[in-house]
mmCIF file of the C-alpha atoms, coordinates in Angstrom:
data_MODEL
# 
_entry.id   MODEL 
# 
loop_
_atom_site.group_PDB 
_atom_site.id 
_atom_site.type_symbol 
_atom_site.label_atom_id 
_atom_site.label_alt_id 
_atom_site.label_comp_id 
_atom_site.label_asym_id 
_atom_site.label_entity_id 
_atom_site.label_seq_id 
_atom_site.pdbx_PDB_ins_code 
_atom_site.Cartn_x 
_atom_site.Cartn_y 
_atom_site.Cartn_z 
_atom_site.occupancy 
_atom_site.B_iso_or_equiv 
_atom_site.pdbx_formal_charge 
_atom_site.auth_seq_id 
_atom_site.auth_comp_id 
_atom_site.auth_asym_id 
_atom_site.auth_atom_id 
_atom_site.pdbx_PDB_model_num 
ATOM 1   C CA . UNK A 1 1   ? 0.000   0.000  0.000   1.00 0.00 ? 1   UNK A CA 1 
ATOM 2   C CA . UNK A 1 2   ? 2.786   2.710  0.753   1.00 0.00 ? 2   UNK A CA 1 
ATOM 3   C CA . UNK A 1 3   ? 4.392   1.744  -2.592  1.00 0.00 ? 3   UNK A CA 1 
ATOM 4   C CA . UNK A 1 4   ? 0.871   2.770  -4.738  1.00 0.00 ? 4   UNK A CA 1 
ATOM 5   C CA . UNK A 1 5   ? 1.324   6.285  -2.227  1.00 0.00 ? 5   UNK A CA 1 
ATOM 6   C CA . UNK A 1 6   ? 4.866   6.423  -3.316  1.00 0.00 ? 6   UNK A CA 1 
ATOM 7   C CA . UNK A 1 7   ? 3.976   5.916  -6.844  1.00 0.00 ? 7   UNK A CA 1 
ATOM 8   C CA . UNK A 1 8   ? 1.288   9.095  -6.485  1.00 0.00 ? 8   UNK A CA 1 
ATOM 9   C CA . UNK A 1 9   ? -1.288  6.666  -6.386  1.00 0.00 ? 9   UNK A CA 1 
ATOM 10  C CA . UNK A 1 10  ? -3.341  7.623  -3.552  1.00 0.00 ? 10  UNK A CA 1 
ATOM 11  C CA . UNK A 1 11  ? -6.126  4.508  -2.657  1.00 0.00 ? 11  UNK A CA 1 
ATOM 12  C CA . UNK A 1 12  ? -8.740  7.050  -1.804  1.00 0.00 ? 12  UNK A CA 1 
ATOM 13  C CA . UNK A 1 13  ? -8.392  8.107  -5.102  1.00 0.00 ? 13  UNK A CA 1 
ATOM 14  C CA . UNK A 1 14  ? -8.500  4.498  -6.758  1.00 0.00 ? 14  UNK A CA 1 
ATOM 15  C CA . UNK A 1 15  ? -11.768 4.089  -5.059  1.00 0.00 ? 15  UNK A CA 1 
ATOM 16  C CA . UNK A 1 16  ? -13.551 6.829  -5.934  1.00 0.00 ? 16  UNK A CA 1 
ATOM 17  C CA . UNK A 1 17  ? -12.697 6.299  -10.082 1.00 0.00 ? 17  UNK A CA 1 
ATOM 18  C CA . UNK A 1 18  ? -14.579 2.653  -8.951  1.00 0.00 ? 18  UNK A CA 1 
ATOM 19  C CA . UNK A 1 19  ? -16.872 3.728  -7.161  1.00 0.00 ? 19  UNK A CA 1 
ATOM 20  C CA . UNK A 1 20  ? -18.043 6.567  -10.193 1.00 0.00 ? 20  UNK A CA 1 
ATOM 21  C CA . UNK A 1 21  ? -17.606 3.500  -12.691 1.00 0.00 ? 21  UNK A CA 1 
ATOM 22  C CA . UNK A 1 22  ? -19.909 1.262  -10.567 1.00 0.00 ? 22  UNK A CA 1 
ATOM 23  C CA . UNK A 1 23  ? -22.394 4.438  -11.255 1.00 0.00 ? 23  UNK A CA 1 
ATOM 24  C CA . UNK A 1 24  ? -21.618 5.025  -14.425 1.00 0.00 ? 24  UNK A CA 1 
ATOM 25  C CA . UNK A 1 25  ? -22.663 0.823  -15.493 1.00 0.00 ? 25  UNK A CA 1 
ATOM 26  C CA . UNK A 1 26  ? -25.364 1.282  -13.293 1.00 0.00 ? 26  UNK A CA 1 
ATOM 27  C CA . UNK A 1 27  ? -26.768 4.541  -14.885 1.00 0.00 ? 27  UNK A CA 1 
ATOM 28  C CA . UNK A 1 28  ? -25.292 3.727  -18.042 1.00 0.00 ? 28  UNK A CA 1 
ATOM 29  C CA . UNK A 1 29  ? -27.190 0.226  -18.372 1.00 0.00 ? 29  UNK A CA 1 
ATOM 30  C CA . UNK A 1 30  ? -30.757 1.441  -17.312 1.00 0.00 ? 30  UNK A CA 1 
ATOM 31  C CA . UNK A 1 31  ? -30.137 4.464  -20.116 1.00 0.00 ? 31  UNK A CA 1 
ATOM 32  C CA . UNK A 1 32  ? -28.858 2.538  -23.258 1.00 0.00 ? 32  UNK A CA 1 
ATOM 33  C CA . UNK A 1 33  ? -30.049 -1.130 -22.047 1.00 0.00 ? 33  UNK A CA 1 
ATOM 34  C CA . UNK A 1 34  ? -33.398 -0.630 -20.324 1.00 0.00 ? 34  UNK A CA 1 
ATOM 35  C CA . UNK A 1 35  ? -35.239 2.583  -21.842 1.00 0.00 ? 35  UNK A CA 1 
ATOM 36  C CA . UNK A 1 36  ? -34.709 2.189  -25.336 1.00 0.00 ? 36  UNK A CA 1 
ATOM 37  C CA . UNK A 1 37  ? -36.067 -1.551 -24.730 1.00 0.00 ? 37  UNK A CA 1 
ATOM 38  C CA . UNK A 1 38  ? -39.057 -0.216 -23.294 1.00 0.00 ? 38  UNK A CA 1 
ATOM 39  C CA . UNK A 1 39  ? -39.729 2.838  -25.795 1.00 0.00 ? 39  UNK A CA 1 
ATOM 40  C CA . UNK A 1 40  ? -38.387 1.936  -28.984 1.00 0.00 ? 40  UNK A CA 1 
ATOM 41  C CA . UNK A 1 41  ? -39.958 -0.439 -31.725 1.00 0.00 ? 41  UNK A CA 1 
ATOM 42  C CA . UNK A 1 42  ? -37.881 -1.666 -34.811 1.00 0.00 ? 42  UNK A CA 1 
ATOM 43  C CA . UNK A 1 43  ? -38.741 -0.976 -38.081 1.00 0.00 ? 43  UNK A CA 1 
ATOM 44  C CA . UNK A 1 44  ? -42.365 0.628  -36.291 1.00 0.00 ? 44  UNK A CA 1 
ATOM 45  C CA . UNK A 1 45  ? -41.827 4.467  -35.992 1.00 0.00 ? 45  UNK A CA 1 
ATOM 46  C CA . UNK A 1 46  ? -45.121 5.295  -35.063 1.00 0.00 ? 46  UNK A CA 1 
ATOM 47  C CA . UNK A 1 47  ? -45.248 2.343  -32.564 1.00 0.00 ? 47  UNK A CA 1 
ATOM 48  C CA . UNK A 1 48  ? -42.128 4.152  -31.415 1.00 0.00 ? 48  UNK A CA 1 
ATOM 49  C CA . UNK A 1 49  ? -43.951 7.639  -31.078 1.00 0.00 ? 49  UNK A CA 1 
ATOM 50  C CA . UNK A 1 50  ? -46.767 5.913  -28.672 1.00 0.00 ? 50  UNK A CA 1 
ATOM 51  C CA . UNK A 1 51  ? -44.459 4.336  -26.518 1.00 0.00 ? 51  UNK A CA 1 
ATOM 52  C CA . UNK A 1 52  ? -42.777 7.909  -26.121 1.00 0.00 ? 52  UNK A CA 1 
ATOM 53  C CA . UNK A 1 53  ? -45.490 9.566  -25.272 1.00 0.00 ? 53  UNK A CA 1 
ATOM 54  C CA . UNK A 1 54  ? -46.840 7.276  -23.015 1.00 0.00 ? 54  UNK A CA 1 
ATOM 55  C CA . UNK A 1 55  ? -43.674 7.011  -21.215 1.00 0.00 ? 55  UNK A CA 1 
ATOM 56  C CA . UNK A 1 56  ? -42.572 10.717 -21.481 1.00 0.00 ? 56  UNK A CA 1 
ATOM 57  C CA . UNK A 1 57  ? -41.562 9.956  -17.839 1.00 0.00 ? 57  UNK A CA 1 
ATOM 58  C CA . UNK A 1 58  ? -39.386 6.858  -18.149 1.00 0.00 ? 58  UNK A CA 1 
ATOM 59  C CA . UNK A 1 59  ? -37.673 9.075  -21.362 1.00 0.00 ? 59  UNK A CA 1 
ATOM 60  C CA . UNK A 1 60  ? -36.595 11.878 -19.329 1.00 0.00 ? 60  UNK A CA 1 
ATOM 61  C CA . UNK A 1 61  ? -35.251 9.579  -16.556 1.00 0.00 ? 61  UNK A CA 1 
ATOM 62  C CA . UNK A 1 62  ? -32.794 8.046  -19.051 1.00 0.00 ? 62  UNK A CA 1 
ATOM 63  C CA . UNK A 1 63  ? -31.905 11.409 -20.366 1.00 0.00 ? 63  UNK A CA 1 
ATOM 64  C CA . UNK A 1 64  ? -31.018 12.169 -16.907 1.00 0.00 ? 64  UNK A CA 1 
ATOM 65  C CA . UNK A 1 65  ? -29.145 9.275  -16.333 1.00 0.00 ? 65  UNK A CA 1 
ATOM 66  C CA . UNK A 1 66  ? -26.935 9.662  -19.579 1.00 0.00 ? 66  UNK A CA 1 
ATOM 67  C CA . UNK A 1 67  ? -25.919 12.823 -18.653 1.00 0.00 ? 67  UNK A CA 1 
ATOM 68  C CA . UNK A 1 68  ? -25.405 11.725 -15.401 1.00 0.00 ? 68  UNK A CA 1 
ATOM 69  C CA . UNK A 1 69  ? -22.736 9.008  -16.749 1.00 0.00 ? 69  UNK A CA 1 
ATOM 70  C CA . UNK A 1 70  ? -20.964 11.976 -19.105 1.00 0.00 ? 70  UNK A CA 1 
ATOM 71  C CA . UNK A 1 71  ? -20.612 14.293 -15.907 1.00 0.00 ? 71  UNK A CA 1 
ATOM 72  C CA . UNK A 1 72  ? -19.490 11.090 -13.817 1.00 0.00 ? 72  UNK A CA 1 
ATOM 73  C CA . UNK A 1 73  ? -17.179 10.489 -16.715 1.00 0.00 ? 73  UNK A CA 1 
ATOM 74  C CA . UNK A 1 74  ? -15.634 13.812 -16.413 1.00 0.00 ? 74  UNK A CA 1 
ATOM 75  C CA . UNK A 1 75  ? -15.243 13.419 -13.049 1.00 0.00 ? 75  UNK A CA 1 
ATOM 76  C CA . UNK A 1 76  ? -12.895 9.941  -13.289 1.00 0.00 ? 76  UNK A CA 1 
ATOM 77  C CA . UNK A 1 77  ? -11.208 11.730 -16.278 1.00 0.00 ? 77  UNK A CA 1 
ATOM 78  C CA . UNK A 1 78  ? -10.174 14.403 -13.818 1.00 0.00 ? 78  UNK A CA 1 
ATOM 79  C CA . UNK A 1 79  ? -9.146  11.614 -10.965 1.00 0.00 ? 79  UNK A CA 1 
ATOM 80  C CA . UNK A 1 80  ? -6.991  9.508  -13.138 1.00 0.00 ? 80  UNK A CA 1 
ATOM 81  C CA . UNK A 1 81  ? -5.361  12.442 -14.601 1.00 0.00 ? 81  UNK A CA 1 
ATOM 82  C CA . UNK A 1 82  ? -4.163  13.244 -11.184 1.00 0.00 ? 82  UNK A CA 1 
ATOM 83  C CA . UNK A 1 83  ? -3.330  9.549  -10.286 1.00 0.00 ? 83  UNK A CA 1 
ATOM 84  C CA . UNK A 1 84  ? -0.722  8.940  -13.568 1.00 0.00 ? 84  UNK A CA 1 
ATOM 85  C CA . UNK A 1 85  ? 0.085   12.303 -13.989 1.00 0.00 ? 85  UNK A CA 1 
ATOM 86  C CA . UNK A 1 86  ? 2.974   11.643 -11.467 1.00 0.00 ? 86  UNK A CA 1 
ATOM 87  C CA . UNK A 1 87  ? 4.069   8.340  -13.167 1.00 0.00 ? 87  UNK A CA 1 
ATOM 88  C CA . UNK A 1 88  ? 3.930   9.550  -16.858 1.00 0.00 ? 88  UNK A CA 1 
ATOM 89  C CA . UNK A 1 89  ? 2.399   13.455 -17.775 1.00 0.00 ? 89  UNK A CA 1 
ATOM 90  C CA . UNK A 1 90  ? 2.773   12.683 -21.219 1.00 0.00 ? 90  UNK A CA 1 
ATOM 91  C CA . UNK A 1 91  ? 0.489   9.526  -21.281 1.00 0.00 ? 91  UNK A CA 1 
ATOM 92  C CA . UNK A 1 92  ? -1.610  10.976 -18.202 1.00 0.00 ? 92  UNK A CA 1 
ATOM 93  C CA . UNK A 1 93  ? -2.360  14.414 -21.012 1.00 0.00 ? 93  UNK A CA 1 
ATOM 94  C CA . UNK A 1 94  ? -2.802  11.867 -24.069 1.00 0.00 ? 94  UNK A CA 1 
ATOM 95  C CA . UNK A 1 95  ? -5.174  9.583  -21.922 1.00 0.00 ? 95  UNK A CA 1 
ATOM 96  C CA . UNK A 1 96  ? -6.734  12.449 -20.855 1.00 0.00 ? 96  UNK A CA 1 
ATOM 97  C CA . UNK A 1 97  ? -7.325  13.856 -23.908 1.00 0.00 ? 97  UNK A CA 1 
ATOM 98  C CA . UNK A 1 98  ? -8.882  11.340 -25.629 1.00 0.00 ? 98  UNK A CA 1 
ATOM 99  C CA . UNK A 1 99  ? -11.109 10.807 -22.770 1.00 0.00 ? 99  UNK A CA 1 
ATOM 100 C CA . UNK A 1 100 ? -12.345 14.147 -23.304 1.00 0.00 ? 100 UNK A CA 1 
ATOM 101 C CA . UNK A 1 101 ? -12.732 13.325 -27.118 1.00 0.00 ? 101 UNK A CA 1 
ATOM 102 C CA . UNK A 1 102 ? -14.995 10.455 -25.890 1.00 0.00 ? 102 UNK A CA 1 
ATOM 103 C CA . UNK A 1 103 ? -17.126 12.669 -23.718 1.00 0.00 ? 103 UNK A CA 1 
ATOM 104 C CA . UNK A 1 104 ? -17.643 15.104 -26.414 1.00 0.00 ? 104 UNK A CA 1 
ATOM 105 C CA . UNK A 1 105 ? -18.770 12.042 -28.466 1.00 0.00 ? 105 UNK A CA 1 
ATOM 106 C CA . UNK A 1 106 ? -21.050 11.196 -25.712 1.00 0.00 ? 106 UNK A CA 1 
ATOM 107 C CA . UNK A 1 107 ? -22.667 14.028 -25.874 1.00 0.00 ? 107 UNK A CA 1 
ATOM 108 C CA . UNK A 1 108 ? -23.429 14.308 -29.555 1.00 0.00 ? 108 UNK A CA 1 
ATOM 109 C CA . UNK A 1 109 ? -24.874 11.342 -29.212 1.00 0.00 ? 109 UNK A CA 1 
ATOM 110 C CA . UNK A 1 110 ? -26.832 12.092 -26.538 1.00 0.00 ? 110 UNK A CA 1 
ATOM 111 C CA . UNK A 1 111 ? -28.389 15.002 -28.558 1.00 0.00 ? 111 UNK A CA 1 
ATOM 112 C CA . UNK A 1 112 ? -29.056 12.878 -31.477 1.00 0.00 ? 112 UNK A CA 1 
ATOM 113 C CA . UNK A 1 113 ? -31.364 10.715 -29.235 1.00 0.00 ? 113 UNK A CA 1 
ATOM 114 C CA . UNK A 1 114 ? -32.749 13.537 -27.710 1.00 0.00 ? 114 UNK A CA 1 
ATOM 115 C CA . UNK A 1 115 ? -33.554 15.994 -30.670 1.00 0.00 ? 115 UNK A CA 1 
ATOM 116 C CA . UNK A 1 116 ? -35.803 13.519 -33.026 1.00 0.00 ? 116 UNK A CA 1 
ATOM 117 C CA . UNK A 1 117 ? -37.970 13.242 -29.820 1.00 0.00 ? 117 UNK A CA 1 
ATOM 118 C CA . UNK A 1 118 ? -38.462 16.652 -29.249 1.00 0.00 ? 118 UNK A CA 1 
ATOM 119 C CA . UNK A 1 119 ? -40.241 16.519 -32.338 1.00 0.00 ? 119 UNK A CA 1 
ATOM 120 C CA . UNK A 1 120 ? -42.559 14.263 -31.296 1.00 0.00 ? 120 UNK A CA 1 
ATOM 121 C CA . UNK A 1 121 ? -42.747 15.996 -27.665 1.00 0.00 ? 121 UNK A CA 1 
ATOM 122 C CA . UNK A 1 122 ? -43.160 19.506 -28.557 1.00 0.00 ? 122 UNK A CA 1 
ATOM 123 C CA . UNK A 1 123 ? -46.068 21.086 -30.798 1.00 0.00 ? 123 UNK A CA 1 
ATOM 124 C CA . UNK A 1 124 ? -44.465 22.708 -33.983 1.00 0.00 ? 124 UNK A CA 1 
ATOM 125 C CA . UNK A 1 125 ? -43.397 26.567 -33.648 1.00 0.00 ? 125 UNK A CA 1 
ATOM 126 C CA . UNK A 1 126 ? -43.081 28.557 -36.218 1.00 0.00 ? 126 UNK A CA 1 
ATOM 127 C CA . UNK A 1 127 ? -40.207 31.170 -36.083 1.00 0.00 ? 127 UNK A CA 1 
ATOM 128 C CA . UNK A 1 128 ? -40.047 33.801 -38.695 1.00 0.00 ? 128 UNK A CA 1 
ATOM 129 C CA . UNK A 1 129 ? -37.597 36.609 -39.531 1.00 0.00 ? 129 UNK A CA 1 
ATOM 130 C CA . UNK A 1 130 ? -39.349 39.366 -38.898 1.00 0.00 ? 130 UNK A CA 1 
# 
């Protein structure tokens, strides 16, 4: 143990990157396993559109949750930054930035889940130039 403190690997720190990863499968699996079992219908888009609007509810709890797991994400980003930044800042900056590439993938897709719905959620508006 006083070797991984040595090393500038602090345990408190080891167990809070697992204990945001235990979140992250557990928010993660109930937002990209569970809801889009329970909402979406292959090859049936207006089946699709019922099940949305009858679970408008269940919807918004997994958009909730996968934001949760990109925030949680940048959190453990941050944490094992600091962790290997002592035992290699080259690899801790390239691990770090492509962790932050992933995120901002994450979030794209997030929104392109989220914006064909909106469609279906909210009643057309009509902007103009005026």
């Amino acid at each position: 143990m006083t070797n991984d403190i040595q090393n500038g690997l602090p345990p408190k720190d080891a167990r809070n990157a697992g204990a945001l990863y235990l979140t992250i499968a557990i928010c993660g699996g109930f937002s990209i396993g569970f809801v889009p079992s329970q909402i979406v219908v292959a090859s049936d888009a207006t089946a699709t559109a019922a099940n949305l609007m009858d679970q408008l509810g269940l919807f918004r709890l997994g958009v909730l949750a996968d934001s949760a797991v990109i925030l949680l994400e940048i959190a453990i980003t941050v944490i094992l930054y600091q962790m290997f930044h002592s035992v290699s800042p080259r690899l801790a900056m390239i691990a770090l930035v492509s962790r932050l590439g992933m995120i901002v993938v994450m979030g794209i897709n997030l929104l392109l889940w989220v914006m064909p719905r909106l469609t279906t959620i909210m009643p057309q508006v009509d902007i103009r130039l005026r």
